[in-house]
N, CA, C and O atoms as a MOPAC input file, in Angstrom:
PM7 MOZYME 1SCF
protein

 N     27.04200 1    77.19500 1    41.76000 1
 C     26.93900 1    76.84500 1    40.35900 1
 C     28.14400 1    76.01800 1    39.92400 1
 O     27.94500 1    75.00000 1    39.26100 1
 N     29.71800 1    76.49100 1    40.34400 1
 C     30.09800 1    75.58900 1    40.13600 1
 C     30.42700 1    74.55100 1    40.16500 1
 O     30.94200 1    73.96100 1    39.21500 1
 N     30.17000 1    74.01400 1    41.43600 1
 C     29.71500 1    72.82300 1    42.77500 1
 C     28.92600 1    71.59300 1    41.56300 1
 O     29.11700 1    70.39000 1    41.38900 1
 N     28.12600 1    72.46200 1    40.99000 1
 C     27.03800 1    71.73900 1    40.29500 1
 C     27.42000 1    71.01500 1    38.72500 1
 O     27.09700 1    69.95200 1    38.19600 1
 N     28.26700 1    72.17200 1    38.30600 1
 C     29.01500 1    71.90700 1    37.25200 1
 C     30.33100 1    70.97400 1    37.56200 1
 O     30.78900 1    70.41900 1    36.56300 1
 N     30.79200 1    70.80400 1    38.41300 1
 C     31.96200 1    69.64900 1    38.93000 1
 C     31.03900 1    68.43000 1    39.01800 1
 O     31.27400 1    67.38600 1    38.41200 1
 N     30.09600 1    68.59900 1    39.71800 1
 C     29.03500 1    67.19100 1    39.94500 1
 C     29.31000 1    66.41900 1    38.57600 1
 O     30.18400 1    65.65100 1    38.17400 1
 N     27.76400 1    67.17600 1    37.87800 1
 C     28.04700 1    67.05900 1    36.54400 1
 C     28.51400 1    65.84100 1    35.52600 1
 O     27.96900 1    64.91600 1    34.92300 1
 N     30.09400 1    66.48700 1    35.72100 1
 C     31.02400 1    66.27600 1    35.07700 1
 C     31.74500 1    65.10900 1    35.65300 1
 O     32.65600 1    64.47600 1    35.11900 1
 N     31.27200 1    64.94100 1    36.67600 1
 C     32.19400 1    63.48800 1    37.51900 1
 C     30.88800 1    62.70600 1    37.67900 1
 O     31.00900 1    61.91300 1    38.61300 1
 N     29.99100 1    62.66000 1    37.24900 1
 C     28.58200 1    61.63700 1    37.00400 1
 C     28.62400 1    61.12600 1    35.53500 1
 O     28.58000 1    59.93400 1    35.23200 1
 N     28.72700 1    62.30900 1    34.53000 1
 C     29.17400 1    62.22500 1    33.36900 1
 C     30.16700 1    61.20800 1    33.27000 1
 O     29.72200 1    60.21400 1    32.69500 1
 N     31.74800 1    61.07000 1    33.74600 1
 C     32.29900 1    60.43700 1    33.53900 1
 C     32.29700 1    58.94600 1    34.13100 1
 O     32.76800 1    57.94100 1    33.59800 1
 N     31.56500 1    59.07000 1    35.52400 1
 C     31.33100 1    57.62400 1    35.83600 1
 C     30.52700 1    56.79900 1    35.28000 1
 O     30.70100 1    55.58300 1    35.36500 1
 N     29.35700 1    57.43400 1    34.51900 1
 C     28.66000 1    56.71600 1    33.54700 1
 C     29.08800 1    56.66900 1    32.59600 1
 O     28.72900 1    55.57400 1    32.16300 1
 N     29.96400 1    57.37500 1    31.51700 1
 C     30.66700 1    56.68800 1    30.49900 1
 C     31.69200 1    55.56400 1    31.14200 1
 O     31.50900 1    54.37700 1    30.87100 1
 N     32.75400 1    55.96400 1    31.98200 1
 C     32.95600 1    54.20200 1    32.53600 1
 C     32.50500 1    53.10200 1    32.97400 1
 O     33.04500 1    52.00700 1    32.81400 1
 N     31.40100 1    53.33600 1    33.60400 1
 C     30.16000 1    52.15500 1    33.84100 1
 C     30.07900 1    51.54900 1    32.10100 1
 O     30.51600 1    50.49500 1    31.63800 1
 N     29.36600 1    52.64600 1    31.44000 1
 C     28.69000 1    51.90800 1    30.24800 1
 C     29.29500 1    51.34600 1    28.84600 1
 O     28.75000 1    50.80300 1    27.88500 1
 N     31.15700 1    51.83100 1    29.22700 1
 C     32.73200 1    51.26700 1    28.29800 1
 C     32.67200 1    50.22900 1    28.46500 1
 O     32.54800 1    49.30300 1    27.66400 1
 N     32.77100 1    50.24600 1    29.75700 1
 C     33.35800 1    48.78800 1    30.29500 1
 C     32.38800 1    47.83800 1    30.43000 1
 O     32.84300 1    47.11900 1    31.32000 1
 N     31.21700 1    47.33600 1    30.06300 1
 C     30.68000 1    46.72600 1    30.02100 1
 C     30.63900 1    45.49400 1    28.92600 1
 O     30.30600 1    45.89400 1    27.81000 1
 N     30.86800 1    44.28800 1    28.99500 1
 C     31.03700 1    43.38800 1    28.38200 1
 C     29.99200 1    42.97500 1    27.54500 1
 O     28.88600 1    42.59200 1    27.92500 1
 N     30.46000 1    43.08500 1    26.18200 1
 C     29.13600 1    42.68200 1    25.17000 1
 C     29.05400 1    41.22800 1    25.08900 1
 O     29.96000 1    40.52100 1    24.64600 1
 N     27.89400 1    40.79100 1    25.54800 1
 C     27.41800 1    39.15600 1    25.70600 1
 C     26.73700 1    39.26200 1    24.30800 1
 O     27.66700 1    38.54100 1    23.94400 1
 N     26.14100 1    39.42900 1    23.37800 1
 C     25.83700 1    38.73600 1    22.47000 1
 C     26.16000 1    38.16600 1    21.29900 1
 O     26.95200 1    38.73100 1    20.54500 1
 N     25.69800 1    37.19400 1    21.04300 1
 C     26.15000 1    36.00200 1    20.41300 1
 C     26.79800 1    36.61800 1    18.12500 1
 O     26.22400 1    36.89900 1    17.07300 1
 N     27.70300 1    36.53200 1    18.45200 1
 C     28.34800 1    36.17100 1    17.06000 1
 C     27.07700 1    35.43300 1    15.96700 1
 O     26.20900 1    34.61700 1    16.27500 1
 N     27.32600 1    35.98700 1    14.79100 1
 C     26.19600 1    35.29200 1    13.44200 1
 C     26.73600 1    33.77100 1    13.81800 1
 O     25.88400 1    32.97100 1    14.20600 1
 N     27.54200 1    33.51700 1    13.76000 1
 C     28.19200 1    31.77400 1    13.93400 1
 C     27.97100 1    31.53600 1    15.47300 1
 O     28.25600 1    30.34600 1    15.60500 1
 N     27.68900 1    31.92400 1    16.45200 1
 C     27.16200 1    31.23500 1    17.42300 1
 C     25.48700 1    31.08400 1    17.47400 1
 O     24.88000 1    30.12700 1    17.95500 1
 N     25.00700 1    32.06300 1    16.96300 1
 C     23.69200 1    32.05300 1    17.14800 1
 C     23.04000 1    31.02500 1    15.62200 1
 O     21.91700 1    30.52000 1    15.64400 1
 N     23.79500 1    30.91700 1    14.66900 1
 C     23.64300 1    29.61900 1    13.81000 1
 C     23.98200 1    28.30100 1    14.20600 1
 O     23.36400 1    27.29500 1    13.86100 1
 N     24.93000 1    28.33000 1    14.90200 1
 C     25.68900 1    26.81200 1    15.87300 1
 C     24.22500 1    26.46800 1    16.78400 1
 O     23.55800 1    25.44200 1    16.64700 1
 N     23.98800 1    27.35200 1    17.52700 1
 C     22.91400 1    26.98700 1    18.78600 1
 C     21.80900 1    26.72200 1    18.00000 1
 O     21.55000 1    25.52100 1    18.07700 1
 N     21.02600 1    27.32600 1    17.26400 1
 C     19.56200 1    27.08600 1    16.59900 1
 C     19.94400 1    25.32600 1    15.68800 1
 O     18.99500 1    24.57900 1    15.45000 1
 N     20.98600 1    25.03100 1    15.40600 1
 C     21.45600 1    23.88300 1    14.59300 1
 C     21.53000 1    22.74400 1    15.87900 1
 O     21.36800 1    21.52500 1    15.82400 1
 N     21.73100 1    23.31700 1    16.64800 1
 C     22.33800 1    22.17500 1    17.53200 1
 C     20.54400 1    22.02900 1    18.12600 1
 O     20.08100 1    20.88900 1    18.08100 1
 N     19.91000 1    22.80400 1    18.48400 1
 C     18.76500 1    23.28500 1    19.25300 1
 C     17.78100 1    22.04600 1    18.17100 1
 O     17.41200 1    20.95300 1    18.60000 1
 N     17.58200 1    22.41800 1    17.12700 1
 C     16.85900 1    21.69500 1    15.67500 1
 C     17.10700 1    20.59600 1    15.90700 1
 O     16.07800 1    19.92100 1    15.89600 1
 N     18.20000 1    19.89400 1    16.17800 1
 C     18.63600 1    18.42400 1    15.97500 1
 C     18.42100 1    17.32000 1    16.72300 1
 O     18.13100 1    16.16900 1    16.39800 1
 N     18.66500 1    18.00700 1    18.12600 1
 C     18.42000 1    17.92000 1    19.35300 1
 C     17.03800 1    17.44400 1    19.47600 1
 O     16.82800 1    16.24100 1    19.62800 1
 N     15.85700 1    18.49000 1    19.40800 1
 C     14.65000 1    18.61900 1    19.49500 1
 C     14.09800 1    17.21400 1    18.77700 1
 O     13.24500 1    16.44200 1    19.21500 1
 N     14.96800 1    17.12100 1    17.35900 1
 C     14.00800 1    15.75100 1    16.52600 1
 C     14.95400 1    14.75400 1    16.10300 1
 O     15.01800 1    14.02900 1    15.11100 1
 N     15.87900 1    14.96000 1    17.41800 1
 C     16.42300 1    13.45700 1    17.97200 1
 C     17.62600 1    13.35400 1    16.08900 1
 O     18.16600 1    12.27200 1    15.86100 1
 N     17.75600 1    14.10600 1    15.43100 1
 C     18.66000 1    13.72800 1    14.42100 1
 C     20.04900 1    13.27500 1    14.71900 1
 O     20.71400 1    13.79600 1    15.61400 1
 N     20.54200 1    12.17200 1    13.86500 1
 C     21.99900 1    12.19600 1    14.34400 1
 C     22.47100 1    11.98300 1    12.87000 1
 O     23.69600 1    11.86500 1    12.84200 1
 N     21.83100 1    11.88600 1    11.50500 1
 C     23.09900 1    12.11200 1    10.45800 1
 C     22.17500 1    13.31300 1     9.63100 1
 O     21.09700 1    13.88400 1     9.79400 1
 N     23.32900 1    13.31900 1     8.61800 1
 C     23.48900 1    14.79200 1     7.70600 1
 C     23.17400 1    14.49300 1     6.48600 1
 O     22.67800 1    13.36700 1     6.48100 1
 N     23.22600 1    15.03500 1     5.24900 1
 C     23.61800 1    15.02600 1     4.00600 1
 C     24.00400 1    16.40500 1     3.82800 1
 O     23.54900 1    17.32600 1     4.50700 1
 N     24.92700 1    16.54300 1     2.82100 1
 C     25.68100 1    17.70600 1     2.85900 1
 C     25.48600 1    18.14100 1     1.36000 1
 O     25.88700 1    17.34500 1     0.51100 1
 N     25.02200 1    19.09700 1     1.02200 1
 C     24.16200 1    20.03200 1    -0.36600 1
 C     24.90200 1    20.70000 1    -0.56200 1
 O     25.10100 1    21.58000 1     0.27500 1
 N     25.87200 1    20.64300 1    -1.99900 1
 C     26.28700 1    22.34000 1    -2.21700 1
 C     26.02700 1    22.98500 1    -3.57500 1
 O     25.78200 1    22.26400 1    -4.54300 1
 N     26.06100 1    23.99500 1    -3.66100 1
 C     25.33500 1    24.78000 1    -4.90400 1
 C     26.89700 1    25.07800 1    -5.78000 1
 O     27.99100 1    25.60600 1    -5.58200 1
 N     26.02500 1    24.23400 1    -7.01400 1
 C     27.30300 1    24.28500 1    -7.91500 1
 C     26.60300 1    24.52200 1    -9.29900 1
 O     26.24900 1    23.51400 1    -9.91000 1
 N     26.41000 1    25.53900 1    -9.75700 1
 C     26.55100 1    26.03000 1   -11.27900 1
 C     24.82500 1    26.54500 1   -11.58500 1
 O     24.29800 1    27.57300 1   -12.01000 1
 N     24.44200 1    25.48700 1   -11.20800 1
 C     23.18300 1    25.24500 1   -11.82400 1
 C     22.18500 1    24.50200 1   -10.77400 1
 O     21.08200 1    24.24200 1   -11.25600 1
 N     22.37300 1    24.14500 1    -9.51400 1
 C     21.42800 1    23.28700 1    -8.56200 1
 C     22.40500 1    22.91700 1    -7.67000 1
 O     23.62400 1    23.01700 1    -7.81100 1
 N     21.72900 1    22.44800 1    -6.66700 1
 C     22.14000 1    22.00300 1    -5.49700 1
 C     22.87500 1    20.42500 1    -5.68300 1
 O     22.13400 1    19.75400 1    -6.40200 1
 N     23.69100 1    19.90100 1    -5.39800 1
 C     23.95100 1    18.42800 1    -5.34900 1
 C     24.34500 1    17.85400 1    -4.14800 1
 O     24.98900 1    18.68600 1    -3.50800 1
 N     24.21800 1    16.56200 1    -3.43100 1
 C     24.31600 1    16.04400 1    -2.48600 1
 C     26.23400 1    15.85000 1    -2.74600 1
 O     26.67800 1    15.43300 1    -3.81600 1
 N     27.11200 1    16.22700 1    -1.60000 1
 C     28.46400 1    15.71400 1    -1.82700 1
 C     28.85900 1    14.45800 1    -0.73800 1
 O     29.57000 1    13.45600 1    -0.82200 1
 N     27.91000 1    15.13400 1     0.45600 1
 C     28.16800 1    13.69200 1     1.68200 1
 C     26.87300 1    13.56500 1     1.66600 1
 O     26.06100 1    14.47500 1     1.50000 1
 N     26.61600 1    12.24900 1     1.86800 1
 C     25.03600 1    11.61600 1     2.16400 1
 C     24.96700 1    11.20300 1     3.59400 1
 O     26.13100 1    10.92500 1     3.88500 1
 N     24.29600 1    11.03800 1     4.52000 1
 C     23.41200 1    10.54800 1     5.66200 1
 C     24.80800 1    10.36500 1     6.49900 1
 O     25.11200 1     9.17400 1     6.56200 1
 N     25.39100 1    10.91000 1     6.91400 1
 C     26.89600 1    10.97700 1     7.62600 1
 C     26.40300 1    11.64500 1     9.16600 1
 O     25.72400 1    12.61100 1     9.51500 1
 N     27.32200 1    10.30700 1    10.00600 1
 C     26.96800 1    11.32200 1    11.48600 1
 C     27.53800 1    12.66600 1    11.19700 1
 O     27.81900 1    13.06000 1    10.06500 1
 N     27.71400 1    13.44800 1    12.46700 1
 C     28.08300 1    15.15900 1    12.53900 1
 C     28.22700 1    15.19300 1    13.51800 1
 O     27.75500 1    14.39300 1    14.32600 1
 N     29.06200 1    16.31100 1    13.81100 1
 C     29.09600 1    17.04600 1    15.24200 1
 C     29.24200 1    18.44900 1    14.75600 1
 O     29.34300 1    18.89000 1    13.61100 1
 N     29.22800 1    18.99300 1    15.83200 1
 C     29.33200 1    20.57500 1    15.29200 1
 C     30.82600 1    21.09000 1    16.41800 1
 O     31.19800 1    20.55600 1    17.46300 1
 N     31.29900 1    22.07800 1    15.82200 1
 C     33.02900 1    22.42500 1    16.37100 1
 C     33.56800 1    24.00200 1    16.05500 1
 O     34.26400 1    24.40600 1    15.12400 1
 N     33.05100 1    24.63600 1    17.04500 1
 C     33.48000 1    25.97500 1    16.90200 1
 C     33.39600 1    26.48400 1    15.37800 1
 O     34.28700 1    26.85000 1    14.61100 1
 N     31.86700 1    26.36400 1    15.20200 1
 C     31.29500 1    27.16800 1    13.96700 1
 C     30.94000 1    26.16500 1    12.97700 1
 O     29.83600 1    26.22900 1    12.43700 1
 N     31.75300 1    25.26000 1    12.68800 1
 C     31.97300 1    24.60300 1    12.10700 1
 C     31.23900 1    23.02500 1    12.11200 1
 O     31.53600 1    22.47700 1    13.17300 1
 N     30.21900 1    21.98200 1    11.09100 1
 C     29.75400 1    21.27400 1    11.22000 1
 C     31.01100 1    20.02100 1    10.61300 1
 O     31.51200 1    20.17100 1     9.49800 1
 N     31.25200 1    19.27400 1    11.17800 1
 C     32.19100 1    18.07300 1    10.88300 1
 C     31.62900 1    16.56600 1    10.28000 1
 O     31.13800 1    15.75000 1    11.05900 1
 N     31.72100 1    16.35700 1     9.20200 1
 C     30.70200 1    15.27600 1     8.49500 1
 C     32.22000 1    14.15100 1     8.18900 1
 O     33.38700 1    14.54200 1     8.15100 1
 N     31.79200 1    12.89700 1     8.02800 1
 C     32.79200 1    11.91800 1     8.05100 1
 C     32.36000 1    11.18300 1     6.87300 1
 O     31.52400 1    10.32000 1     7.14200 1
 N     32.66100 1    11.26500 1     5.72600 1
 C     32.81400 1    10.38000 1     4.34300 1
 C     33.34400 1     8.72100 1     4.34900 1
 O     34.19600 1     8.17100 1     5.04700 1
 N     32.92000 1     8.46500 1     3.82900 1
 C     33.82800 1     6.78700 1     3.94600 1
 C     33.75900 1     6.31900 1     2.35400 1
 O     33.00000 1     6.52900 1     1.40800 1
 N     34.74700 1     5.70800 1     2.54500 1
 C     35.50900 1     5.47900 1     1.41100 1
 C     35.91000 1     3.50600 1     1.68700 1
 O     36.13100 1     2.78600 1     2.66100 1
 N     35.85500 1     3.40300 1     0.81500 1
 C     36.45400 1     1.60400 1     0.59800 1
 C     37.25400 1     1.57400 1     1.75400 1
 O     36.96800 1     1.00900 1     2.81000 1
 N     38.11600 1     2.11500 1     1.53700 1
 C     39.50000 1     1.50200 1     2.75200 1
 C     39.37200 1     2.59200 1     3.56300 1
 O     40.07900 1     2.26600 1     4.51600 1
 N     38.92700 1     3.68700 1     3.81000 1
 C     39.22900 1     4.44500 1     4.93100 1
 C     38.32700 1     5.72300 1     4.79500 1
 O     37.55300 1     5.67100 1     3.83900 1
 N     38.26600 1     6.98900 1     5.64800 1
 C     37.25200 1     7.76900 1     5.66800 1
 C     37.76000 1     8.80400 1     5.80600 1
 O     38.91000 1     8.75400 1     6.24300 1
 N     37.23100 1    10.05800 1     5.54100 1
 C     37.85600 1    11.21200 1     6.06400 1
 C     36.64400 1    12.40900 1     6.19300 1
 O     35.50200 1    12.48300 1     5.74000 1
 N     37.30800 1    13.12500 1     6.87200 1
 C     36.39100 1    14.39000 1     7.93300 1
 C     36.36100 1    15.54600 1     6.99800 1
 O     37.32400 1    16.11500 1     6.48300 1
 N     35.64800 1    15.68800 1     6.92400 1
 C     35.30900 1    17.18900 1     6.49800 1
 C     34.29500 1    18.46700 1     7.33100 1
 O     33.19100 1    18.45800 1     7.87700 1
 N     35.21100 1    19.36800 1     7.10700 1
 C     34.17300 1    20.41300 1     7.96100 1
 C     33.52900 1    21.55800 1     6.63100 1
 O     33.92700 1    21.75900 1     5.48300 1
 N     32.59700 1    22.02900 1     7.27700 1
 C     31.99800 1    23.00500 1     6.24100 1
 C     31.57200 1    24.08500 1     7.90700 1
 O     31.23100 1    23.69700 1     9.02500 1
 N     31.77500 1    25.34800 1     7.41300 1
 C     31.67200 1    26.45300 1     7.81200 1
 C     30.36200 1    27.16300 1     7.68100 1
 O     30.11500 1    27.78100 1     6.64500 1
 N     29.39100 1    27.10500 1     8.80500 1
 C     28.13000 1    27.27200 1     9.10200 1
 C     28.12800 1    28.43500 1     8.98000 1
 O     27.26300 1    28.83400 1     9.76000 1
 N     28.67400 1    29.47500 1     8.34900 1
 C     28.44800 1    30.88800 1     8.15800 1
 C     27.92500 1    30.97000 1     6.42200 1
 O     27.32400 1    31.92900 1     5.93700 1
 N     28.32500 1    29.72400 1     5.68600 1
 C     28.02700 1    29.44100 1     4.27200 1
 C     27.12200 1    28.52200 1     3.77800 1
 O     27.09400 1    27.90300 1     2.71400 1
 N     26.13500 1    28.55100 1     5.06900 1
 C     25.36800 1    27.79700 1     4.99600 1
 C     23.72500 1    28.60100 1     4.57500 1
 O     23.26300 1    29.58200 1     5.15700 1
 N     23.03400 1    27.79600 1     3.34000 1
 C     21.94400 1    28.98100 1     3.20800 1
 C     20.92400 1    28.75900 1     3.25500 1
 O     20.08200 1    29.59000 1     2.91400 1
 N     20.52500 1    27.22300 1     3.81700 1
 C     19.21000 1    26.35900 1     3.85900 1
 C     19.41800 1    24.98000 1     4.74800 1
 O     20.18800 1    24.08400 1     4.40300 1
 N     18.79900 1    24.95700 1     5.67000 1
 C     18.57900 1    23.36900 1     6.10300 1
 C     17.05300 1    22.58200 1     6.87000 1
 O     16.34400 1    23.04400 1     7.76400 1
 N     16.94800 1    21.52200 1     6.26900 1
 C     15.90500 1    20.89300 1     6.40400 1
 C     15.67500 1    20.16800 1     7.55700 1
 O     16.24300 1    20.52000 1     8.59100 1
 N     14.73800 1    18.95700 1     7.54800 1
 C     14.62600 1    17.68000 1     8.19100 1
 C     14.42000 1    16.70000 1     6.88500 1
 O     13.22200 1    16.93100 1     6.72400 1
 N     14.61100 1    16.15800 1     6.27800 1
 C     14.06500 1    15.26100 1     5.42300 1
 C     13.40100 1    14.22400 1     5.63600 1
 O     13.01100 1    14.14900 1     6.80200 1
 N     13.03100 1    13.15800 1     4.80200 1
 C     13.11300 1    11.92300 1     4.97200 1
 C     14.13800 1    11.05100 1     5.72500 1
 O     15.36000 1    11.12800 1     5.59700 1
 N     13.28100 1     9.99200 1     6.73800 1
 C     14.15700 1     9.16400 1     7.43100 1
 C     15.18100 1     9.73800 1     8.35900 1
 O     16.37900 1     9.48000 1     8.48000 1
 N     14.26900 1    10.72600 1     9.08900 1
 C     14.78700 1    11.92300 1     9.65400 1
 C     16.31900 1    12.07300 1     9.74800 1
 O     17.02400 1    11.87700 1    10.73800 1
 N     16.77200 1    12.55400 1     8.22200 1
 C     17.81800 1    13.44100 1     7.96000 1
 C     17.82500 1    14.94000 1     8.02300 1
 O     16.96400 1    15.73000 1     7.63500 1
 N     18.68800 1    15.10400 1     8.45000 1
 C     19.33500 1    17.01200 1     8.67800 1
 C     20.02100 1    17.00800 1     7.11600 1
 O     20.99800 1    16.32500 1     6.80900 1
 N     19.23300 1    17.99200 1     6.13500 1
 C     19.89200 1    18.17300 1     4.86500 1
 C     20.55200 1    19.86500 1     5.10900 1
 O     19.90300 1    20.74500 1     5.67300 1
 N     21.78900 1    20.03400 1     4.62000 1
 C     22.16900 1    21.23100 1     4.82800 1
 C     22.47900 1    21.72700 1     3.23900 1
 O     22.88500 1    21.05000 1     2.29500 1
 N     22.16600 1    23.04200 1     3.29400 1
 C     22.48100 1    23.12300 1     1.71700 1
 C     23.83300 1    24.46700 1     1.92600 1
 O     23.60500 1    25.34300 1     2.75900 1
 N     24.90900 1    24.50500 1     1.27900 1
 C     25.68000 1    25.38300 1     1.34700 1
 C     26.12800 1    25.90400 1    -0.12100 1
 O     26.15600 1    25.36900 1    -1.22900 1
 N     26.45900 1    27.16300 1     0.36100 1
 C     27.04400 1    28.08300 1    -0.80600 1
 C     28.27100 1    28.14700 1    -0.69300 1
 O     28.72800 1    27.73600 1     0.37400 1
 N     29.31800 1    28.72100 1    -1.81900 1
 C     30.84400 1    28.84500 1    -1.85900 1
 C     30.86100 1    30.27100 1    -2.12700 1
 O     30.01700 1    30.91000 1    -2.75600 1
 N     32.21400 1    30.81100 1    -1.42500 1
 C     32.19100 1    32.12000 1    -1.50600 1
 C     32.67000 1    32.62900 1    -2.70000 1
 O     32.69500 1    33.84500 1    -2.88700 1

C-alpha cells in the first residue's frame, strides 16, 4: 500500500511538471488582430488605408488613402503634407471597425481611450 502511495505521488508530481512547464503558444488580442488585418489585405490585394476616428459625435476621416504597414501591433500610416510627411501609428487594440471600401480601400475606424 505504501509502494502505491509513493507511486502516486511521484506521477502526481511529474505531471504537474510536464503540464507547468509547458509553453503557452497562443496568440495575444494584438496578434490575433495583426494576423486577421494582415490576412484581409493580403487576400484583396489592398495597399492603402484611410484612418477613422470617433470624435464626439461620428466618425471622421484623419488620414485618407495612405500606404500602411503594420509593426508590432501597431498599423503605421504616412500623411503628407506640402513640404514633407510624417508617420503615424495607431494601436490595433483601439481599433473597433474595419472595412474594404470603395476603390479598394482598407477603412479603419478607431476609438480613444
Amino acid at each position: 500500500m505504501k509502494t502505491l502511495v509513493k507511486m502516486s505521488i511521484v506521477v502526481l508530481f511529474i505531471s504537474f511538471l510536464s503540464t507547468s512547464c509547458k509553453k503557452d503558444e497562443s496568440l495575444s488580442d494584438l496578434d490575433t488582430i495583426e494576423q486577421e488585418l494582415k490576412s484581409f489585405t493580403s487576400n484583396k490585394n489592398i495597399t492603402k488605408c484611410t484612418i477613422r476616428e470617433f470624435q464626439s459625435n461620428g466618425y471622421f476621416d484623419v488620414i485618407s488613402e495612405s500606404p500602411f504597414s503594420f509593426s508590432n501591433g501597431f498599423i503605421v500610416v504616412t500623411r503628407a503634407y506640402p513640404s514633407s510627411s510624417v508617420e503615424y501609428r495607431y494601436n490595433l487594440l483601439n481599433l473597433y471597425n474595419y472595412y474594404k471600401g470603395e476603390r479598394n480601400i482598407l477603412y479603419l475606424e478607431f476609438v480613444k481611450n
